[in-house]
VEXKERO-623879 format. One record per residue: x, y, z of N, C-alpha, C, CB in turn; residue number from 1; residue in one letter. Coordinates in steps of 0.02 Angstrom, whole numbers. Glycine has a CB too. Layout:
REM VEXKERO-623879
- n_px/n_py/n_pz/ca_px/ca_py/ca_pz/c_px/c_py/c_pz/cb_px/cb_py/cb_pz/seq/type
- X/Y/Z/X/Y/Z/X/Y/Z/X/Y/Z/NUM/A;
...
END
This chain:
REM VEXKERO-623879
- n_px/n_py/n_pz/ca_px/ca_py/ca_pz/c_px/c_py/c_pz/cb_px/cb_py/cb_pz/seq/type
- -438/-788/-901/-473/-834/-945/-547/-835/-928/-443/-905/-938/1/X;
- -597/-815/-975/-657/-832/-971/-685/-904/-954/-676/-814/-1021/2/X;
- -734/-912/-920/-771/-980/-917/-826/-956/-883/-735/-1045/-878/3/X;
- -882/-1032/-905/-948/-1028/-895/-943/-1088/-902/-995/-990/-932/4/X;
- -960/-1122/-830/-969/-1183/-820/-1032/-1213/-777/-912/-1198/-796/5/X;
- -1056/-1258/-838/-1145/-1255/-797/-1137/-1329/-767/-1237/-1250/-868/6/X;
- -1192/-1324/-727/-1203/-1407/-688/-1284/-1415/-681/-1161/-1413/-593/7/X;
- -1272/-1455/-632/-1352/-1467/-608/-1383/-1541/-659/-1409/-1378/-631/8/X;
- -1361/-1530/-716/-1434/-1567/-762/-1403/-1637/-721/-1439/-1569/-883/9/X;
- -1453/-1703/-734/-1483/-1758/-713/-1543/-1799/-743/-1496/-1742/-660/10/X;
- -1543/-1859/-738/-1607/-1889/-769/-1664/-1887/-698/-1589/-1980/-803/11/X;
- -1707/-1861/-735/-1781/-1864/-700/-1831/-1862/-733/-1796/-1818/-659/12/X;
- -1876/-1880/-662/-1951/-1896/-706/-1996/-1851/-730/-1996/-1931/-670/13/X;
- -2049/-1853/-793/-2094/-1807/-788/-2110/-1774/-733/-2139/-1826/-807/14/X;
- -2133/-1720/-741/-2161/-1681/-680/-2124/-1656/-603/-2214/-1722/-662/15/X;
- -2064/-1685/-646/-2004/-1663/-576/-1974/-1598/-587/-1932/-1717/-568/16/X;
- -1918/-1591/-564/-1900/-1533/-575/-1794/-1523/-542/-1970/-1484/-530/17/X;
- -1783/-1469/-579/-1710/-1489/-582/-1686/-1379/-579/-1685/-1556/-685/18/X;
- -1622/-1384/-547/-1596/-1322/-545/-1518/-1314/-582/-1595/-1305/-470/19/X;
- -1537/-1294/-618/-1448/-1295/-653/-1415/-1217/-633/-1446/-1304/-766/20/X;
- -1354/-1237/-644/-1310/-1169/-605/-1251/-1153/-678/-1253/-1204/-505/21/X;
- -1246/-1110/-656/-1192/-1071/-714/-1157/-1032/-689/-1217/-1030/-768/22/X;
- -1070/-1052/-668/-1036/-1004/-656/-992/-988/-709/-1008/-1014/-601/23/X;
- -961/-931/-681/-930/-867/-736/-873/-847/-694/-987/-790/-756/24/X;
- -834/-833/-734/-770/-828/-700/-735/-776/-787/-726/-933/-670/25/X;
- -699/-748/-776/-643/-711/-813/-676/-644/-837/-613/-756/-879/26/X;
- -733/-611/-828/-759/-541/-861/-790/-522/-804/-810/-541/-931/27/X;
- -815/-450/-823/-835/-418/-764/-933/-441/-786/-802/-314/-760/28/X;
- -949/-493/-749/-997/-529/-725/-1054/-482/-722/-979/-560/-662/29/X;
- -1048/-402/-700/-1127/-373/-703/-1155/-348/-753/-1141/-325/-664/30/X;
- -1093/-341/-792/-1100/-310/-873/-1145/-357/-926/-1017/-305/-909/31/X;
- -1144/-391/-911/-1150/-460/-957/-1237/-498/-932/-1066/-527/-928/32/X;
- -1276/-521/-990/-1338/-529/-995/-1304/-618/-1018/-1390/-466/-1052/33/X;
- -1347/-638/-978/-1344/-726/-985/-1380/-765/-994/-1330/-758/-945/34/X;
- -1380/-802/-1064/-1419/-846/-1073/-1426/-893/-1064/-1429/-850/-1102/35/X;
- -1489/-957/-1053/-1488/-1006/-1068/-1508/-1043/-1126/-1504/-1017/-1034/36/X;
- -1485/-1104/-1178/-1504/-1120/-1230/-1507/-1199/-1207/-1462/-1093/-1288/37/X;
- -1544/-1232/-1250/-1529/-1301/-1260/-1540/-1317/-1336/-1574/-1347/-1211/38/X;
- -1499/-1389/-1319/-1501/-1414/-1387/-1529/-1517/-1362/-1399/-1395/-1433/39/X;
- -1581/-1511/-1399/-1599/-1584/-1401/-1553/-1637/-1454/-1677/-1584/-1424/40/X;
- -1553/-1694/-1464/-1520/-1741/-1503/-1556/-1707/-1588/-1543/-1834/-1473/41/X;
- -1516/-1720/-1625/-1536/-1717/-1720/-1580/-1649/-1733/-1598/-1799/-1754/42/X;
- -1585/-1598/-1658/-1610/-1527/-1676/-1554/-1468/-1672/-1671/-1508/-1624/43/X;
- -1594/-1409/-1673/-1540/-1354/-1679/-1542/-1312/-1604/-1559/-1298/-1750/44/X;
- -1491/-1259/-1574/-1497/-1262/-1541/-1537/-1212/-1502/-1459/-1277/-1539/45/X;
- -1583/-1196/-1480/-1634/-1152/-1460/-1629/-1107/-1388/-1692/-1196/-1457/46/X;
- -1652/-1047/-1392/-1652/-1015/-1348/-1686/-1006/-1286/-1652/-984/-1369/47/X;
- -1692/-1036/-1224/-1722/-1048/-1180/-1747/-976/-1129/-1681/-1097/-1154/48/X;
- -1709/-967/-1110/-1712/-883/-1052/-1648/-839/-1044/-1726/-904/-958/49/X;
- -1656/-790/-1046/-1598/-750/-1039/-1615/-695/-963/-1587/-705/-1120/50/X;
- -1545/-673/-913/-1578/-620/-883/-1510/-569/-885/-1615/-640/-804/51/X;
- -1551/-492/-899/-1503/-455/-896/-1444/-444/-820/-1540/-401/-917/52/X;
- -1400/-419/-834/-1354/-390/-798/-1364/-347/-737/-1325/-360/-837/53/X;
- -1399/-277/-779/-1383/-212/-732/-1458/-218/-671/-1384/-118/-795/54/X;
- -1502/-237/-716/-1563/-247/-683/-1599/-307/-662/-1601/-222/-714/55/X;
- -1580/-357/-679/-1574/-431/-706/-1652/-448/-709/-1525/-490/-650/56/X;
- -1683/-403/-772/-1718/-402/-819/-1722/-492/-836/-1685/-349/-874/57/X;
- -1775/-506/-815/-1774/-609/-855/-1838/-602/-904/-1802/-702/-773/58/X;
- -1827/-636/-954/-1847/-664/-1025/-1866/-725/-1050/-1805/-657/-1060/59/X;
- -1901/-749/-1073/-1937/-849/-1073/-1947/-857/-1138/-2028/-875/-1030/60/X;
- -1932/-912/-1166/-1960/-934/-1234/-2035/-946/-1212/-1919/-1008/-1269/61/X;
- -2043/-941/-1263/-2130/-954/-1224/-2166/-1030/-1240/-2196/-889/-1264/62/X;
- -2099/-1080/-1233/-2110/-1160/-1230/-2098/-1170/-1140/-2038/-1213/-1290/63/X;
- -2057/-1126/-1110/-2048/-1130/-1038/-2069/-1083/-993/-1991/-1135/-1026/64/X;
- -2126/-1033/-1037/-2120/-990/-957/-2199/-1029/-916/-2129/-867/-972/65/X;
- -2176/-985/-875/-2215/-1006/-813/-2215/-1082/-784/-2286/-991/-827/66/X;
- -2154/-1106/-803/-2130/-1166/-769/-2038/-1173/-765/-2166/-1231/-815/67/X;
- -2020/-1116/-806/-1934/-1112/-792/-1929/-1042/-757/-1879/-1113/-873/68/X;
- -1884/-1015/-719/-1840/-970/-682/-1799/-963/-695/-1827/-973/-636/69/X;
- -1773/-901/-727/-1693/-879/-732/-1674/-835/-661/-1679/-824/-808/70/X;
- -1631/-838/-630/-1599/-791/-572/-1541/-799/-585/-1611/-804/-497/71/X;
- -1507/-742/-550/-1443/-745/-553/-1420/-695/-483/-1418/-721/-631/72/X;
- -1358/-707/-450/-1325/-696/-398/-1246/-673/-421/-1332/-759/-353/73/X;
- -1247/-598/-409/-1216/-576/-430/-1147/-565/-392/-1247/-539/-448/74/X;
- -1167/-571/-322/-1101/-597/-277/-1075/-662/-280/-1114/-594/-208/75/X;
- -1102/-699/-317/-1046/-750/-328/-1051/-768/-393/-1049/-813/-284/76/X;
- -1063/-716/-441/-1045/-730/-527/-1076/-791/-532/-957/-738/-556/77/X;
- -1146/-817/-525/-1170/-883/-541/-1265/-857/-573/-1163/-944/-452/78/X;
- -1265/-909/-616/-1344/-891/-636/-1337/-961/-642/-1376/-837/-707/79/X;
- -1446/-957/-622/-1496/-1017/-593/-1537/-1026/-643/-1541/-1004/-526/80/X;
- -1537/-1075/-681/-1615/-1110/-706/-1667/-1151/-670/-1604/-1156/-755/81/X;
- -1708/-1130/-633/-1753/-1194/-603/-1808/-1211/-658/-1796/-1173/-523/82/X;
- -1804/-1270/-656/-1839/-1304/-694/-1902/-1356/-666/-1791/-1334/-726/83/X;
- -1956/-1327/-677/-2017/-1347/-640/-2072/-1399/-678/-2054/-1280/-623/84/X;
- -2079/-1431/-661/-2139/-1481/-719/-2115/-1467/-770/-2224/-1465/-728/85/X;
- -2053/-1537/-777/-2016/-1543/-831/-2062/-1611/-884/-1931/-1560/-802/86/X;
- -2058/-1597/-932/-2074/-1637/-991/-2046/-1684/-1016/-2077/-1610/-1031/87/X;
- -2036/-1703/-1046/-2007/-1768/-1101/-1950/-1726/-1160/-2093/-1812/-1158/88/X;
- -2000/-1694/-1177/-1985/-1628/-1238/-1913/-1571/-1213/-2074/-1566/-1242/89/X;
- -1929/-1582/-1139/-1865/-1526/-1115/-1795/-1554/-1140/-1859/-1517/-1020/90/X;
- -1800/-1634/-1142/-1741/-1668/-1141/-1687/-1656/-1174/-1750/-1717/-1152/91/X;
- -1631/-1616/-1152/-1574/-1577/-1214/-1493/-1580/-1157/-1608/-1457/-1242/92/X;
- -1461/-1538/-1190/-1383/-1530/-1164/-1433/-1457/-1168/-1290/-1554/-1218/93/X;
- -1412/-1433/-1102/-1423/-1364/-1066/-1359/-1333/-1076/-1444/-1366/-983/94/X;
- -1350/-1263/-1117/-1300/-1220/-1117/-1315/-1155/-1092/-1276/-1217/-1176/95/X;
- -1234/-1120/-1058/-1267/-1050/-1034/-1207/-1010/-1082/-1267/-1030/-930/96/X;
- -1230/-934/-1084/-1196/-893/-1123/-1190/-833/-1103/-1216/-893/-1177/97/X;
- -1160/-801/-1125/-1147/-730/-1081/-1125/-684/-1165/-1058/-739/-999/98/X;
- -1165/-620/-1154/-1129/-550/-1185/-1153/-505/-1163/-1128/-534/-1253/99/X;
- -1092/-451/-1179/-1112/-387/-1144/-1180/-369/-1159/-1068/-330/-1163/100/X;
- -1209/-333/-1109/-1282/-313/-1101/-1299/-271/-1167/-1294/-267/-1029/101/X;
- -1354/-287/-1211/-1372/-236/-1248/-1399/-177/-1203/-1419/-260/-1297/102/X;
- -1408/-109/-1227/-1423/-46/-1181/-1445/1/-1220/-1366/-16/-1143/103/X;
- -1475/-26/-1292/-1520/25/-1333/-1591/25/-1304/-1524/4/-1414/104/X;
- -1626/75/-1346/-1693/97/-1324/-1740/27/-1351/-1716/180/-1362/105/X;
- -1790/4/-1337/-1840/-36/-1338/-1861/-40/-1421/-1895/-8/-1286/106/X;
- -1869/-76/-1435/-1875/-84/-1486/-1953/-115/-1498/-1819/-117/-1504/107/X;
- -2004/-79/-1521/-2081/-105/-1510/-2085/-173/-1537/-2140/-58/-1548/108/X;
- -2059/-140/-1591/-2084/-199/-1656/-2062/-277/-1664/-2055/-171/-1725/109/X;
- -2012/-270/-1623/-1976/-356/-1595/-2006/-368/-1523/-1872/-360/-1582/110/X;
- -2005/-434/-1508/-2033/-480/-1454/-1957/-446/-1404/-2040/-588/-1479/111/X;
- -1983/-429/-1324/-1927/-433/-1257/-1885/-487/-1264/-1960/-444/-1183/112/X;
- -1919/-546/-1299/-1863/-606/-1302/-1822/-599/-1348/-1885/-673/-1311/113/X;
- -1825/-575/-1409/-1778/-569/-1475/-1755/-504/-1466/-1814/-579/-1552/114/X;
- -1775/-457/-1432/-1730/-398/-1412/-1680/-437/-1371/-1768/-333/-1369/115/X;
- -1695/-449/-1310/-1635/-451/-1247/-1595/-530/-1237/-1681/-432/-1162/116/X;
- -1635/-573/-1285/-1583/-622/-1271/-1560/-671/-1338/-1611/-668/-1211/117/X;
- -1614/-631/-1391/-1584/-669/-1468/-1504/-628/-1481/-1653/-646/-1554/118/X;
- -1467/-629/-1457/-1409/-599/-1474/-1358/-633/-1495/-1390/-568/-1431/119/X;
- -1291/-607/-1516/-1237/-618/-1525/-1194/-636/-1469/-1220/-575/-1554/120/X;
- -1168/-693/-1427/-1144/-717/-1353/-1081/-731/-1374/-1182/-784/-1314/121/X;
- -1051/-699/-1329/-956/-702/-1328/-940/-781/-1303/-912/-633/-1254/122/X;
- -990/-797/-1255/-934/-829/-1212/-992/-903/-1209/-906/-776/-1118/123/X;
- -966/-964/-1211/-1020/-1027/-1196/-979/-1073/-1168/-1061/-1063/-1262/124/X;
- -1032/-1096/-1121/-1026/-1127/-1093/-1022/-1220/-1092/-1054/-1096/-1073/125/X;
- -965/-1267/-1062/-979/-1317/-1112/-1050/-1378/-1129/-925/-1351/-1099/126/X;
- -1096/-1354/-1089/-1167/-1395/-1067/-1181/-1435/-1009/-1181/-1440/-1112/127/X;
- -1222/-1443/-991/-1249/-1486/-963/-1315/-1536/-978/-1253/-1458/-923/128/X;
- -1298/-1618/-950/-1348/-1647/-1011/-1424/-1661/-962/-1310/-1738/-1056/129/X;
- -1494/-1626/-976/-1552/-1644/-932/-1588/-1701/-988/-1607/-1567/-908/130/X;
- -1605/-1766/-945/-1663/-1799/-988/-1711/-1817/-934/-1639/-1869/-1036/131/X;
- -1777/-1783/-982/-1826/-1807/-920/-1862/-1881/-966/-1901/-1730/-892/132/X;
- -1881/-1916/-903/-1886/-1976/-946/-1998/-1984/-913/-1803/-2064/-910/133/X;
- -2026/-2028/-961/-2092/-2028/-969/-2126/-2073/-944/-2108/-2025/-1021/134/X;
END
């Protein structure tokens, strides 16, 4: 049986910071490129960071980079969001996702982020809820 079960989220304050975890259990774990998404209250749900598999290649919406971290640890089938000078705006149910690794050639003309982590995801995870409060 597949699963992807995330944790970590918590209420905190602006400018704090929070690590969510995502384990995986039922597929072969190196094959597989993992995302993170959230979804805020009355929005849709958006794509946060993804990191590949074979190389673990990481990817940022560009509302979080240079203040979120994707890692992942492949001896124990778990991937990391750290979350650094968090906002008000971050405030959502944190989901993680998993599909097999895309492994075509580069594609110029699309963004690294809509190549490697706008994809089609087999497997989700049931959330976790972060609110940072102001």
């Amino acid at each position: 049986e597949v699963q992807l079960v995330e944790s970590g989220g918590a209420l905190v304050q602006a400018g704090g910071s929070l690590r969510l975890s995502c384990a995986a259990s039922g597929f072969t774990f190196d094959d597989y490129t993992i995302g993170w998404f959230r979804q805020a209250p009355g929005k849709e749900r958006e794509g946060v960071s993804c990191i590949r598999g074979s190389d673990s290649g990481t990817y940022y919406t560009d509302s979080v980079k240079g203040r979120f971290t994707i890692s992942r640890d492949n001896a124990k089938d778990t991937v990391y969001l750290q979350m650094n000078s968090l906002k008000p705006e971050d405030t959502a149910v944190y989901y993680c996702a998993a599909y097999r690794q895309f492994r075509g050639p580069r594609d110029v003309s699309t963004s690294v982020y809509q190549q490697y982590c706008a994809r089609q995801y087999s497997y989700w995870g049931q959330g976790t809820p972060v609110t940072v409060s102001s």
